[in-house]
C-alpha positions as a Python dict, from the first residue, in 0.01 Angstrom:
ca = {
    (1, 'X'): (0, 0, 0),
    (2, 'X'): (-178, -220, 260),
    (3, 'X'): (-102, -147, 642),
    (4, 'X'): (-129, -409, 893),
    (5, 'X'): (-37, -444, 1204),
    (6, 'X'): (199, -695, 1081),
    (7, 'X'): (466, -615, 804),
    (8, 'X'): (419, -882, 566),
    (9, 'X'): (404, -640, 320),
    (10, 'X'): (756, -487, 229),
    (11, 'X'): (905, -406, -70),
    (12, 'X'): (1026, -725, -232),
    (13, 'X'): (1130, -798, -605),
    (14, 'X'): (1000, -1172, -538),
    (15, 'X'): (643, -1286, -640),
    (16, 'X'): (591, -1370, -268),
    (17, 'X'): (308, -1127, -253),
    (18, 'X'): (170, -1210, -586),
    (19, 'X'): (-140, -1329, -464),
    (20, 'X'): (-249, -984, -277),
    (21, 'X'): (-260, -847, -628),
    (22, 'X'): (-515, -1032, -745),
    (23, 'X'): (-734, -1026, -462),
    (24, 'X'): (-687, -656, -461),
    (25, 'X'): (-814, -639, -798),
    (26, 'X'): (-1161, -820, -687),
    (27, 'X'): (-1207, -679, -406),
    (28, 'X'): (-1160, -238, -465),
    (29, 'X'): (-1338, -157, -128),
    (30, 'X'): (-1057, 79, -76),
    (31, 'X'): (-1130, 247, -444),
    (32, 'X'): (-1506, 224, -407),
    (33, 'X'): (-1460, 382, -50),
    (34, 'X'): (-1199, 691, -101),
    (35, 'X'): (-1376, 1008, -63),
    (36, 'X'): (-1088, 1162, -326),
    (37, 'X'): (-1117, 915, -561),
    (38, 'X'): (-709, 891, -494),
    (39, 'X'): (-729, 466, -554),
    (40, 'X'): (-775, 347, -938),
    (41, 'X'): (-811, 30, -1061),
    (42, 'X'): (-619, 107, -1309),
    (43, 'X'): (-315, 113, -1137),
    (44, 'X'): (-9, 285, -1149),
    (45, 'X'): (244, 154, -921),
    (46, 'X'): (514, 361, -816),
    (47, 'X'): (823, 255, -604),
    (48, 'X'): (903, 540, -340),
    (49, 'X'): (1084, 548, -11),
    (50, 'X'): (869, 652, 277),
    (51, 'X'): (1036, 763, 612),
    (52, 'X'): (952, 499, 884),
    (53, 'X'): (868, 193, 604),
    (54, 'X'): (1133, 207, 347),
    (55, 'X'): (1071, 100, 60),
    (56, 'X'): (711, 25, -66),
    (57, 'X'): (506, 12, -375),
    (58, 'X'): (152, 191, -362),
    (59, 'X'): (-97, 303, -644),
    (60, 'X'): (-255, 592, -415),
    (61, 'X'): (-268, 929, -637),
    (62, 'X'): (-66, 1136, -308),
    (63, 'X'): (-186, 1432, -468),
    (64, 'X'): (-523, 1355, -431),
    (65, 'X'): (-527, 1187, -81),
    (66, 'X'): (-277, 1394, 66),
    (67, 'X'): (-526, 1714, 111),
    (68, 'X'): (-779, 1541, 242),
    (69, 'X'): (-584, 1293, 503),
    (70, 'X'): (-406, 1669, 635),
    (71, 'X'): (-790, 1802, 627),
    (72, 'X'): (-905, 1511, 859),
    (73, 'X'): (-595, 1402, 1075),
    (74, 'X'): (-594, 1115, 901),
    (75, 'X'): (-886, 1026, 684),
    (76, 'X'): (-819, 630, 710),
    (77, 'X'): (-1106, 539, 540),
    (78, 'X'): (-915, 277, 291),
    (79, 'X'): (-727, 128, 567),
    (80, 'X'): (-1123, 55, 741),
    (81, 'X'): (-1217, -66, 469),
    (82, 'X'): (-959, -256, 365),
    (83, 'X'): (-1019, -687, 452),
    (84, 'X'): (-656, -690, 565),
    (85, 'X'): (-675, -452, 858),
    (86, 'X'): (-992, -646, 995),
    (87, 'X'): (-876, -836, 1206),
    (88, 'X'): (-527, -1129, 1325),
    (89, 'X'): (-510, -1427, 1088),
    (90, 'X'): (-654, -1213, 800),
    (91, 'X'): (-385, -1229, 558),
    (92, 'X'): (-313, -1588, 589),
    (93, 'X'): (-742, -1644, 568),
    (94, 'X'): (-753, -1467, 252),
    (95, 'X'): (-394, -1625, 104),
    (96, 'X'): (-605, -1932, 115),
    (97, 'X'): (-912, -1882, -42),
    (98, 'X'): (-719, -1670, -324),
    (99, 'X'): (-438, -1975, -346),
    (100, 'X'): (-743, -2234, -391),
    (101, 'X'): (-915, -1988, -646),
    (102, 'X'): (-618, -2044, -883),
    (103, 'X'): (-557, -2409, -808),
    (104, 'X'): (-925, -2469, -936),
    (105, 'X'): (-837, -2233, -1215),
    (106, 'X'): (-556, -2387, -1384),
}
């Protein structure tokens, strides 16, 4: 799950989002970063309704974040780590780069 200030990212059953995947996968600043280790790279994505954002898919182990982001207030610190929360224009910066990647890989 990747919050922005932006919702490009709701649930969809397209492969519009495809691309975050993949960069997702290189990048792991959020899994290198977690305190709780909650973030695998070997994900397991589940598909649960959360009040205020519907529906979304996210790989965070709740029962390991969940105690700590109650501990701090908010521990947040996958969201500041996270490329897509750096700053406007991000997503479509890094939909780029990751689109050319694959062009030049095919």
């Amino acid at each position: 799950m990747i919050f922005i200030e932006d919702k490009y990212f709701e649930f969809t059953d397209s492969d519009k989002h495809k691309w975050i995947e993949t960069f997702c996968k290189s990048c792991r600043k959020c899994e290198r970063n977690c305190p709780m280790g909650a973030i695998k790279s070997d994900k397991e994505t589940i598909r649960e309704n959360i009040k205020g954002f519907g529906d979304m898919k996210t790989s965070i182990t709740k029962e390991k974040c969940y105690p700590q982001f109650n501990k701090t207030t908010g521990c947040g610190i996958c969201m500041a780590n996270c490329p897509f929360s750096k700053a406007d224009g991000t997503y479509e910066k890094l939909k780029k780069v990751i689109l050319k990647s694959k062009e030049l890989n095919n």
